[in-house]
N, C-alpha and C positions, 0 to 999 in steps of 0.2 A: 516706325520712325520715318519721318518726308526726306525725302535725298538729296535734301537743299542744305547748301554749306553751316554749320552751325556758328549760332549768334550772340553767346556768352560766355566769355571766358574770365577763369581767375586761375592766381600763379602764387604759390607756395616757395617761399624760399628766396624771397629778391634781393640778392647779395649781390657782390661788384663783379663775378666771373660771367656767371651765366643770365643770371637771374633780372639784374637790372638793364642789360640788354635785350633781354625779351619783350619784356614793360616798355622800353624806349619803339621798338620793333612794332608792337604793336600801336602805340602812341603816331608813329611815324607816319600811320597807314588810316588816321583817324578812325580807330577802333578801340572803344572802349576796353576797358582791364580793371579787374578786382585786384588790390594785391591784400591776400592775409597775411598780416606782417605776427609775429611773436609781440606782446607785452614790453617786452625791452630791446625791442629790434631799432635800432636807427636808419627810420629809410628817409632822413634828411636828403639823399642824391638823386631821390625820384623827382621828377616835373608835376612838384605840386600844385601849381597853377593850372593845369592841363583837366579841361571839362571830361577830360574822356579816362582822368586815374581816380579810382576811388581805393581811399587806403584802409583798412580795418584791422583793427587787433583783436587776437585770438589765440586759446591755449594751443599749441602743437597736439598734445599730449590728450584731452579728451575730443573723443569722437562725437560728444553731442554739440559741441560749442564748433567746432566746424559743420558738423553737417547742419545744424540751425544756421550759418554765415551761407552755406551753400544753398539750402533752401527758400532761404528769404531773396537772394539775389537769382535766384532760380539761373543757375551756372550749369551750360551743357557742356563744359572742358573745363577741366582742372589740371593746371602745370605744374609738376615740383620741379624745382630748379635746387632742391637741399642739396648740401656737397658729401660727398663720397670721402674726400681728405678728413673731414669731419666728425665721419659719421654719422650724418643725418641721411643719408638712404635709408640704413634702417631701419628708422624711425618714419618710414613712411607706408606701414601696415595702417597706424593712426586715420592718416589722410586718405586711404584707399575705402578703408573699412565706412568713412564718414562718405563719401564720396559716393559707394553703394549706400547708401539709407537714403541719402537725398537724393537719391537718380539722376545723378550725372552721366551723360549719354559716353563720354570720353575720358578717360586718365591720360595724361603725357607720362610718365615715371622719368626721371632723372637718369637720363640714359647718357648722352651728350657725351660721348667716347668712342670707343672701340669697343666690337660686341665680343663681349667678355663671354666664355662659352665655359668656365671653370665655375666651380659653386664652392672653393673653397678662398680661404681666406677672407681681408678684407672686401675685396674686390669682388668677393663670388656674392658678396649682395646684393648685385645686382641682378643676375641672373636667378637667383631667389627670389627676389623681389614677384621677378615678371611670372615665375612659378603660382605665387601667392594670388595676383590678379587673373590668373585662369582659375586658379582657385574657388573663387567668389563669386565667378562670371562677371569681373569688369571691365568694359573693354577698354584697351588700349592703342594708343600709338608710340613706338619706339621709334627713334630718330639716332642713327650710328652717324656722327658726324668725323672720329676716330680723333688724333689729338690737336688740342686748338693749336695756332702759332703761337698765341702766347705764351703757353707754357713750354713753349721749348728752352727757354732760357732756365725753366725752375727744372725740366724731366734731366738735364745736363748737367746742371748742378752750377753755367755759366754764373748765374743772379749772385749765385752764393761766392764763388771762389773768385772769379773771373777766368778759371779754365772750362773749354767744353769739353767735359770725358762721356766717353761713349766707351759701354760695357759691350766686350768682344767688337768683332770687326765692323757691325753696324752695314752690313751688306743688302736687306731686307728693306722694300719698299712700305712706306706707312702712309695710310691717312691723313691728313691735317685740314684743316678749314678756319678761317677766322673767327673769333664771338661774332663778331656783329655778322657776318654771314650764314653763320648756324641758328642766330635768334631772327635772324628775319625770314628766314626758311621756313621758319616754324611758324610764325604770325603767317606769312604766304599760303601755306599749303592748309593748315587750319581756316582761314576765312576764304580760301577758293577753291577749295577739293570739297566733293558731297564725301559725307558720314561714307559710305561704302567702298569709297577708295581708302578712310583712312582707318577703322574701326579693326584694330587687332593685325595693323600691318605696322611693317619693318621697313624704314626710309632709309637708303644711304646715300651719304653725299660728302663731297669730298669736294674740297679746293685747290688741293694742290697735293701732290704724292711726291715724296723722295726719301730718301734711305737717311738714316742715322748722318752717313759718312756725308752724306750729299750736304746735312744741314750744316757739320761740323764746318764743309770747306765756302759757305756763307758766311762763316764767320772769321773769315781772312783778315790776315791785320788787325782785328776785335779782339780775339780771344786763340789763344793757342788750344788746338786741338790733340786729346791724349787719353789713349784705348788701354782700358786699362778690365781687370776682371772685376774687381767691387768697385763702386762706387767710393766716394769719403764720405767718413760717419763722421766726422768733427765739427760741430756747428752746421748741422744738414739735418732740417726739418724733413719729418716724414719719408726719412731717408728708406724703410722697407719698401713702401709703396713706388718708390725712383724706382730700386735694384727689382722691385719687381714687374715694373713695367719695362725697363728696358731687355731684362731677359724675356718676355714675353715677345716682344719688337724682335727680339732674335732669333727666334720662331716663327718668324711670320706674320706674329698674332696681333700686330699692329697695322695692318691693313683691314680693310669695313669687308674685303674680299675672300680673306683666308675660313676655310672651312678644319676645322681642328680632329675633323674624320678623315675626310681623304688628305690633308693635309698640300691640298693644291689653294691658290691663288688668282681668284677671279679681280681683275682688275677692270673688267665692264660693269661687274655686281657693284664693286666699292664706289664707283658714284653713279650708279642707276637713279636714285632718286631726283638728281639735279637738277631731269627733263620735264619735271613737275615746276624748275621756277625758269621760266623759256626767256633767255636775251640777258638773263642775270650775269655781270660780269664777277667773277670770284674776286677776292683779294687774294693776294700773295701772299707770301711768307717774307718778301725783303719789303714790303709795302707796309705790313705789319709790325715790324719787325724795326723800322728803319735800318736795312744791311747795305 
């Protein structure tokens, strides 16, 4: 393989969190993007005018009908951006499997978190996942961005109730980075990094770090803050996945830096990646956020 930046990509998954800011990210930078949309996907919000998007429909579910959509556009990176809340990681041996038959030189996997180092539950499929593509010999890029700002209002439970509860003291430093600064990372370091900086490596990058408590007191005057041991189940979507992210954050395990062996917290690791996009300024969390 030549160790010049690769020149085609397509993206799995272009939904409103992650997915159609990637698409936009790459659009932004005059780079072409495939997007495989599902049969009954509505990707009415992509910039269908835009010479540089081409959209196609395609089964999720069989591996010949993608890897013929991969092979005909002869695609050396393919993105999944499926959600985890969903359940669509899962469901992304499909696209790995389709991926190796049509020689794609790169997989992204739907990482776009905090590197999750458990293999059980919901969440441990992700780490499964990345098991599967050593598997096969597919190479990959993993991007730990840890959690977006936007969903700090859903991981609190703020969107729902109008209170921020934070499970135990919330003393623990975490991750966070904007969408649109996690999707243009990802267009960046794809179309300017040669294949050998990124083939089967682990990016971290981070925007901004502060603790539970930190974000709670952001939200002054907003929303009253109140520490509580569960979470509310009463009208609270995907309320296991909350309780179990914020006990994980209470561990540490919400930093891109925490190692779950030695149980210490490199806070150089958790945004090592950054100095791959040089003069980039981050967005905030109160910029984000409007706080």
């Amino acid at each position: 393989m030549a160790d010049t930046p690769f020149k085609s990509f397509a993206i799995v998954g272009a939904g409103p969190h992650i997915g159609i800011p990637i698409v936009k990210a790459f659009l932004a930078i005059s780079t072409p993007i495939l997007v495989i949309a599902r049969p009954s996907s509505n990707v009415s919000a992509l910039l269908a005018d835009d010479q540089n998007l081409k959209v196609i429909r395609a089964d999720y579910t069989s591996v010949p009908d993608i890897t013929k959509v991969l092979q005909e556009h002869k695609i050396d990176v393919l993105i999944s951006a499926v959600s985890l809340v969903t359940g669509g990681v899962a469901t992304q041996h499909v696209l790995a499997d389709a991926a190796k038959a049509a020689g794609v030189k790169l997989f992204v996997p739907s990482e776009f978190g905090t590197k999750l180092q458990s293999e059980e539950g919901v969440a441990g499929a992700k780490p499964r996942f990345a098991k599967y593509l050593n598997s096969i010999g597919l190479p990959s890029l993993r991007i730990y961005n840890g959690l977006f700002h936007e969903f700090i209002p859903w991981l609190s439970c703020a969107e729902d109730t109008g209170t921020f509860y934070i499970v135990g003291e919330g003393n623990n430093a975490i991750s966070l980075t904007a969408t649109n600064d996690a999707a243009g990372y990802l267009a960046h370091v794809l179309t300017t990094q040669v294949p050998s900086r990124l083939i089967d490596a682990e990016l971290y990058i981070e925007g901004q770090r502060a603790t539970l408590a930190e974000l709670g007191a952001m939200y002054n005057g907003k929303a009253p803050v109140v520490h509580v041991e569960m979470l509310p189940t009463e009208g609270i979507s995907n309320y296991p996945l909350r309780q179990h992210l914020q006990l994980t954050f209470n561990k540490r395990g919400g930093s891109n830096g925490y190692d779950e062996v030695t149980g210490m917290d490199d806070d150089v690791l958790a945004s090592s990646g950054n100095t791959l996009w040089e003069g980039h300024r981050w967005l905030t969390i109160k910029e984000v956020l409007g706080l």
